[in-house]
C-alpha positions as CSV (number, residue, x, y, z in Angstrom):
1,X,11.6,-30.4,28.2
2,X,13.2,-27.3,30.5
3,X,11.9,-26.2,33.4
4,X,12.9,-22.8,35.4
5,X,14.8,-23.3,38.4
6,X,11.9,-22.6,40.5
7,X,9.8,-25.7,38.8
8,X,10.7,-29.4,41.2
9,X,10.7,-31.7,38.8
10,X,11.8,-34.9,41.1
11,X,12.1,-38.9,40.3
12,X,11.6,-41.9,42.9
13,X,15.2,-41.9,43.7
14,X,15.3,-38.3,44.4
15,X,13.9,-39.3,47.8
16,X,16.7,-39.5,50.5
17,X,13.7,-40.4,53.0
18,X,15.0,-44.1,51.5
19,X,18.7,-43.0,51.4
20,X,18.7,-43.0,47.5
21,X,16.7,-46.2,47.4
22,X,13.0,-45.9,46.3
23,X,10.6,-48.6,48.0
24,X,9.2,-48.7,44.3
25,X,9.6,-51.3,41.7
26,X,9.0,-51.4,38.3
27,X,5.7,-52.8,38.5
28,X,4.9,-50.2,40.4
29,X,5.7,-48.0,37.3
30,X,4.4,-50.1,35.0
31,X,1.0,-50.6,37.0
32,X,0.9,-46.5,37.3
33,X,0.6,-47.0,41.2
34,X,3.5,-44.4,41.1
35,X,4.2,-41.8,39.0
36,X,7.5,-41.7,37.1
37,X,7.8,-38.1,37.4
38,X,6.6,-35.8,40.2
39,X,6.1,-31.8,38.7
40,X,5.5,-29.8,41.7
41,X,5.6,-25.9,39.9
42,X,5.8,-24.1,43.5
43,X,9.1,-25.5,43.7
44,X,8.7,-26.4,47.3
45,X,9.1,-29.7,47.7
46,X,12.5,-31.8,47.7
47,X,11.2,-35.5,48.0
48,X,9.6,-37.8,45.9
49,X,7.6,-39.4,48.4
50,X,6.7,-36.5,50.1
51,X,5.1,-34.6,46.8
52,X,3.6,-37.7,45.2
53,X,0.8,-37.6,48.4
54,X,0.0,-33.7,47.3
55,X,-3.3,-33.2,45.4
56,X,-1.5,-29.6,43.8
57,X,1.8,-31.7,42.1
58,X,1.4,-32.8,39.0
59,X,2.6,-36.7,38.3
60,X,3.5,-38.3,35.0
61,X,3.1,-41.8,34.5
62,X,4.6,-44.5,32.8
63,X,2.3,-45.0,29.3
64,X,1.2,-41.2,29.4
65,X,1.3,-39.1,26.2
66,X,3.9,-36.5,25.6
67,X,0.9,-34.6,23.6
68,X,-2.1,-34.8,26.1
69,X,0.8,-33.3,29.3
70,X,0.4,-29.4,29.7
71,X,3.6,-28.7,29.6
72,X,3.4,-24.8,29.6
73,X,1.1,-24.6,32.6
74,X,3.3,-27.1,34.5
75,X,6.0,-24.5,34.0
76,X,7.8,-26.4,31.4
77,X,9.0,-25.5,27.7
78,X,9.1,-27.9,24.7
79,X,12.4,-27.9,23.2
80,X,11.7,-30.2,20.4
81,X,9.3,-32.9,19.6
């Protein structure tokens, strides 16, 4: 996948709310209580934890399916599959 440079496209430790530490384990993953990716296409958000909690970011969670993800409308280009 690409994204544009105006596409956020943020991980649990891209949250320096925790100093680089997410507060999330891998059960947490695994139980898709948190998303493994956070796609926010405005661009504005820089934290994790703070664009999880928005209804307008898109998540992806562990277990989803490459083919069932919009990846066009989240701003995103398929490279290869």
């Amino acid at each position: 996948m690409a994204f544009g440079y105006g596409v956020s496209v943020l991980e649990a430790q891209d949250d320096w709310h925790y100093h680089g530490n997410s507060p999330f384990c891998m059960n947490d993953f695994k139980d898709r209580k948190a998303p493994m990716l956070v796609i926010d296409i405005t661009g504005e958000e820089r934290y994790y934890s703070l664009a999880a909690n928005k209804e307008d970011v898109y998540g992806i969670f562990m277990g989803d399916r490459f083919e069932d993800t919009l990846w066009e409308e989240l701003g995103g280009v398929v490279m290869t599959r």
